[in-house]
C-alpha positions as CSV (number, residue, x, y, z in Angstrom):
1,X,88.7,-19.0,68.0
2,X,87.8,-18.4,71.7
3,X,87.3,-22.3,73.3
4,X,84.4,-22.7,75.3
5,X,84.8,-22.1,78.9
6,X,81.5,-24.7,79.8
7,X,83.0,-27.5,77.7
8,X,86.5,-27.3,78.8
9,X,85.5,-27.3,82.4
10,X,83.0,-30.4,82.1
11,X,85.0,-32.0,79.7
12,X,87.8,-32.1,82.5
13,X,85.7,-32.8,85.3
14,X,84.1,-36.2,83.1
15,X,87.9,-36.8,82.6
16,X,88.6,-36.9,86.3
17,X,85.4,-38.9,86.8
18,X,86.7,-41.2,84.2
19,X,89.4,-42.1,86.7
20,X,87.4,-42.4,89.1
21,X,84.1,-44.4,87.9
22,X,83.3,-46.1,91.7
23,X,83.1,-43.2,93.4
24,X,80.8,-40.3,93.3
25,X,82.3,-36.9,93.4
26,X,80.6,-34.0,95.4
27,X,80.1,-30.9,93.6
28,X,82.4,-29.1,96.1
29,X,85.5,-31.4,95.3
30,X,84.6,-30.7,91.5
31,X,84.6,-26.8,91.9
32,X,88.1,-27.2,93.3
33,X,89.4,-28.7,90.5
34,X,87.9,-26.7,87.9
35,X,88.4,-23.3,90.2
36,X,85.0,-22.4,90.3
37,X,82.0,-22.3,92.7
38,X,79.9,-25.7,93.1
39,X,76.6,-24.0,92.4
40,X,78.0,-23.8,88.6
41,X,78.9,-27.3,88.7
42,X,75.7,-27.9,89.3
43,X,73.8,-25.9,87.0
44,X,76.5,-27.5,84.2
45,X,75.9,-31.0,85.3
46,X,72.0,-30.3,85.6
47,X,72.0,-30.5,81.4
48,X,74.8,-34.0,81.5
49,X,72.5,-35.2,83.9
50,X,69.7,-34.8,81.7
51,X,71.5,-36.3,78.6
52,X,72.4,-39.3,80.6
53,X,75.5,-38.1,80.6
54,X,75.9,-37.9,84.5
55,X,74.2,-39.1,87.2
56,X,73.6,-38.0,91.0
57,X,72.7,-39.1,94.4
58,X,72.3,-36.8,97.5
59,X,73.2,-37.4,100.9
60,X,76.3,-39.2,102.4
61,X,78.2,-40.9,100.5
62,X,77.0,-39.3,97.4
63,X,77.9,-37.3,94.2
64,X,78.4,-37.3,90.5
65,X,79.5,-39.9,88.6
66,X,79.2,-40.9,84.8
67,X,76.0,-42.4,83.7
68,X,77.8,-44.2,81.1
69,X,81.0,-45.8,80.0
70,X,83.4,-43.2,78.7
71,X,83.5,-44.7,75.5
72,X,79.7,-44.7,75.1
73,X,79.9,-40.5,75.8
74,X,80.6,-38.5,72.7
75,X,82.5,-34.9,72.8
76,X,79.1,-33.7,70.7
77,X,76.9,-35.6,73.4
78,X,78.4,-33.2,75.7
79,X,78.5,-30.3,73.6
80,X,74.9,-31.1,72.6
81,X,73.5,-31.2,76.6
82,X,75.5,-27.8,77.4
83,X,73.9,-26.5,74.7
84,X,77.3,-24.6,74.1
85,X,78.0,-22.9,70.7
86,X,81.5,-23.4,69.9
87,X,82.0,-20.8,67.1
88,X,80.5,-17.2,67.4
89,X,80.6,-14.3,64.6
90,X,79.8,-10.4,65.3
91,X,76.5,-10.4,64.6
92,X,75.8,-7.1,62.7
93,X,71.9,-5.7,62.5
94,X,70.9,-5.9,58.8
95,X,69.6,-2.9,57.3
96,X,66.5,-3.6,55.9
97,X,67.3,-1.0,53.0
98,X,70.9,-2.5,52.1
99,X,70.9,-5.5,50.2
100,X,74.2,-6.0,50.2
101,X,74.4,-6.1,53.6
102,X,72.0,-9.0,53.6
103,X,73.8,-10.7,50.8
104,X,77.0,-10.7,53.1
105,X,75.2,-11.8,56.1
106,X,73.0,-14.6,54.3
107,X,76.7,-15.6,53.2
108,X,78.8,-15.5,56.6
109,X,75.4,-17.2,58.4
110,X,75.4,-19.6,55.6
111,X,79.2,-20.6,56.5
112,X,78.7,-20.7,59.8
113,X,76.1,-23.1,59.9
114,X,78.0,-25.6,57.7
115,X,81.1,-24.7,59.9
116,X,79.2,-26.1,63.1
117,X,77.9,-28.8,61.9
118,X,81.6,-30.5,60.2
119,X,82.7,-29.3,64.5
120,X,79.6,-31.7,65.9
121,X,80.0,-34.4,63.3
122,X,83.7,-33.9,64.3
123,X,82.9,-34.0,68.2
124,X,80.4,-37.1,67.8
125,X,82.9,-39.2,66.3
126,X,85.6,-38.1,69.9
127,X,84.5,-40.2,72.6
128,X,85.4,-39.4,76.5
129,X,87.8,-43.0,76.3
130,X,89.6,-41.4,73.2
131,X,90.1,-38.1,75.3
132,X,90.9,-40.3,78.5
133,X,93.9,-42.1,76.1
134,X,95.2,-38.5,74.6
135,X,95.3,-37.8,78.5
136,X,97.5,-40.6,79.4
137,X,100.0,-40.7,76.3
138,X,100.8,-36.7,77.7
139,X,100.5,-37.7,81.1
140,X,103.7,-40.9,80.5
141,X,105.3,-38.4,78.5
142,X,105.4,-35.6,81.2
143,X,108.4,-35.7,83.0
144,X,106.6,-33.3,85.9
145,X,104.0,-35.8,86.7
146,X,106.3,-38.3,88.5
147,X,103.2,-40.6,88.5
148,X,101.5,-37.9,91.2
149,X,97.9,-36.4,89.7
150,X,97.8,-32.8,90.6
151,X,94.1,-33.3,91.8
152,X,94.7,-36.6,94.5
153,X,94.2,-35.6,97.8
């Protein structure tokens, strides 16, 4: 299963923000860290920021920073506000004249719905603080960190 490049970025980036809940983060600082261009940080964040996820403020002194308390921020809340599919199948055109073809499809569609709905349920029940924890137990265990974050400046 291919992961979803739009979830795994913000769900970094809100982890980082996590750290980091005083101070607003420009979209340029953000881009670094996910190794990408600010103007799709922004276009990401305009859908958290719509959710409640995220919130900004422009001018000096401002950037993003969570709406919310991590622990009030569900992985599905986020999945939700990206609008992000996290499993895809080969869609294959039906024939109109082959009804086995549609049997199979009706089928795999069938599974696939069921499928992403256990992943949300999953997702919904993950909150950012439970990711933020995960992050830490690998982080004390890591003998390469040596306490430094690879993204302080």
């Amino acid at each position: 299963m291919k992961r979803s490049g739009r979830l795994s970025v913000a769900l970094h980036l809100l982890l980082h923000m996590a750290e980091r809940p005083d101070d607003p983060i420009v979209s340029e600082r953000l881009a670094e860290w996910a190794d990408t261009n600010p103007v799709v940080i922004r276009r990401t964040f305009a859908g958290l920021r719509e959710a409640g996820i995220v919130a900004s403020t422009k001018g000096h002194g401002g950037g993003w920073r969570l709406a919310r308390a991590p622990a009030d921020i569900s992985l599905g809340d986020i999945q939700a506000a990206l609008n992000e599919r996290l499993l895809t199948h080969a869609l294959i055109e039906d024939t109109p004249g082959c009804l086995v073809e549609r049997a199979v499809n009706a089928a795999l569609d069938e599974a696939m719905r069921e499928a992403e709905r256990l992943l949300h349920e999953r997702l919904s029940r993950l909150s950012l603080a439970d990711l933020a924890k995960d992050v830490a137990v690998l982080w004390a265990a890591d003998p390469r960190a040596k306490g430094e974050h690879p993204h302080e400046p």
